[in-house]
C-alpha positions in Angstrom: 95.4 112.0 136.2 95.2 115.4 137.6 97.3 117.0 140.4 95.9 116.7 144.0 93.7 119.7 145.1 95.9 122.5 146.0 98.9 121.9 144.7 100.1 122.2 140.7 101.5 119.5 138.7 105.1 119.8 138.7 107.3 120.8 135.4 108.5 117.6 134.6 104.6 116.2 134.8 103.7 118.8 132.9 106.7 118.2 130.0 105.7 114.3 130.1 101.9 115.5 129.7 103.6 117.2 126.7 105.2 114.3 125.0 103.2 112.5 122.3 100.9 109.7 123.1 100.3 107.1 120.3 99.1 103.6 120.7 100.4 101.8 117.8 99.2 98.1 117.5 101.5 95.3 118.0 103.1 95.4 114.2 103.2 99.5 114.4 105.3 99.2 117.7 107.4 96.7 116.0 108.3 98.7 112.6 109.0 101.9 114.9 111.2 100.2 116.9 112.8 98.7 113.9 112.8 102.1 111.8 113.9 104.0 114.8 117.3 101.4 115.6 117.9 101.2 111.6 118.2 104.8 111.6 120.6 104.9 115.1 122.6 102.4 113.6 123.2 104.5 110.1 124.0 107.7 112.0 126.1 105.6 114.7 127.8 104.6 111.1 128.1 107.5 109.3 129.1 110.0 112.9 130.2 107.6 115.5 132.2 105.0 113.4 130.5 102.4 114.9 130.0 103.0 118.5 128.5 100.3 120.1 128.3 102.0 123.5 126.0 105.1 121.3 124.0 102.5 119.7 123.2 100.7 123.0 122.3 103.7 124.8 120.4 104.9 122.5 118.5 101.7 122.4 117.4 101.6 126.0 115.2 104.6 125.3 113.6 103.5 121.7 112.5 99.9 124.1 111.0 102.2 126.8 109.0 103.7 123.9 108.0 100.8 121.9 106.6 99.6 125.3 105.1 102.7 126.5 103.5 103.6 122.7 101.9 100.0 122.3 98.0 99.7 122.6 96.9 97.7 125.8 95.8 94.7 123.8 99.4 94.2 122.2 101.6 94.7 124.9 102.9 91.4 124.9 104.5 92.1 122.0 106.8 94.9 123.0 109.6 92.4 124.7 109.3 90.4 121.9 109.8 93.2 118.8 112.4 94.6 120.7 115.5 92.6 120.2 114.0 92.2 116.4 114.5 95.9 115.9 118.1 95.5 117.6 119.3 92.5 115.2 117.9 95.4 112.3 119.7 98.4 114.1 123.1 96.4 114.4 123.3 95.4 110.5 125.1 98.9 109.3 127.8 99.3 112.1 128.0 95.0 112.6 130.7 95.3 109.2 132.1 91.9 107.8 132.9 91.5 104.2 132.4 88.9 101.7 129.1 89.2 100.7 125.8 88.1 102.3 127.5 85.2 104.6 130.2 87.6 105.6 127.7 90.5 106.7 125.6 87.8 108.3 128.1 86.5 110.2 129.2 89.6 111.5 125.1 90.6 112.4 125.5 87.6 114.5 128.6 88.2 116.0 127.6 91.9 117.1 124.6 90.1 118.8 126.6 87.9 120.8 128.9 90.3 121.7 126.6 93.6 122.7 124.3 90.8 124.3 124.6 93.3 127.8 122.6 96.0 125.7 120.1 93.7 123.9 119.4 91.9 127.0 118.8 95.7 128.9 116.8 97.0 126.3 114.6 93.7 126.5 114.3 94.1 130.1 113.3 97.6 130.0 110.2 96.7 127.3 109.4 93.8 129.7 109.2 95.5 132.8 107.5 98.7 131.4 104.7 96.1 129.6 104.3 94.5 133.0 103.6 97.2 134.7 101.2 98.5 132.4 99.4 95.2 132.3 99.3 94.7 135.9 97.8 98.8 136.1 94.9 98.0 133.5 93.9 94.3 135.2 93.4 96.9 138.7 91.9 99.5 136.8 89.4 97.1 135.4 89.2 95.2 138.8 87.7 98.7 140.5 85.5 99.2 137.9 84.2 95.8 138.0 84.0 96.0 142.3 81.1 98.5 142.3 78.9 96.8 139.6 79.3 93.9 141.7 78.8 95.3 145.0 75.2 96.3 143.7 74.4 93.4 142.0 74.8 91.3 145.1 71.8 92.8 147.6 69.2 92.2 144.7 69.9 88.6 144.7 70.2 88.1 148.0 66.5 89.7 148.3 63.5 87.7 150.0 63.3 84.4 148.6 60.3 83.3 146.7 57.4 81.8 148.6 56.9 78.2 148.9 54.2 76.6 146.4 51.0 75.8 148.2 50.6 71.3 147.5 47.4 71.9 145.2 45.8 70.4 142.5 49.5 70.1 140.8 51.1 68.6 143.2 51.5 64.8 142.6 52.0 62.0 145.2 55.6 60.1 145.1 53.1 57.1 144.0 52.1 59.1 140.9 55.4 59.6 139.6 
């Protein structure tokens, strides 16, 4: 994707050209997303004291990743690793007490009740895999126009010249 003639790409083309440009696979999107919100969630803990409004914001930008990062052949999963990697994020500033039940019970709780952000972040992975899907089903749509463009005139060429009834040819009473 280069600039159009004349004219330079501008600075904040040129700082996304920048940026890093993995294509994990399906699981790989999935752990970074999950690795990435773990780690929000401890410094949300450990700085924040448990901002939700810190942790949410700063999940709208790890879904846009997970989605943008993801190989074209696993791009379905980005909406659906997404809210996984929220449910993991949300376990270290979700609190409860009382052992495993307790903590559990509060994980679930903090889902129901920062659904706005979870739902977002969702969204976001959604609409970025869409898009991309949608641009590689055109970009394989021109590339598949020409080849059949030119495959068309040769077989619509001079058909083949009717058999003279010779020696093969056999009478309907034959048959």
């Amino acid at each position: 994707m280069r600039a159009p003639a004349g004219r330079g790409a501008s600075p904040a083309v040129l700082a996304l050209r920048r940026l890093p440009n993995p294509r994990l696979t399906g699981i790989g999107a999935g752990l970074f997303a999950a690795a990435a919100m773990f780690l929000i969630g401890c410094v949300d803990w450990l700085l924040f004291d448990e901002s939700p409004v810190f942790f949410g914001l700063l999940f709208l930008p790890v879904s846009a990743l997970t989605a943008l990062w993801v190989r074209p052949a696993d791009l379905v999963t980005a909406p659906i690793s997404v809210p996984i990697a929220f449910a993991v994020g949300i376990a270290p500033i979700a609190g409860g007490t009382g052992g495993l039940g307790g903590r559990t019970m509060a994980v679930v709780t903090a889902l129901a009740v920062h659904a706005g952000w979870l739902y977002g972040g969702t969204l976001v992975a959604g609409l970025i895999a869409s898009v991309r899907k949608v641009r590689l089903m055109r970009a394989r749509q021109r590339r598949m126009m020409p080849a059949a463009q030119t495959a068309r005139p040769a077989a619509a060429g001079p058909s083949p010249a009717p058999r003279p009834a010779g020696r093969g040819a056999r009478k309907p009473s034959q048959r």
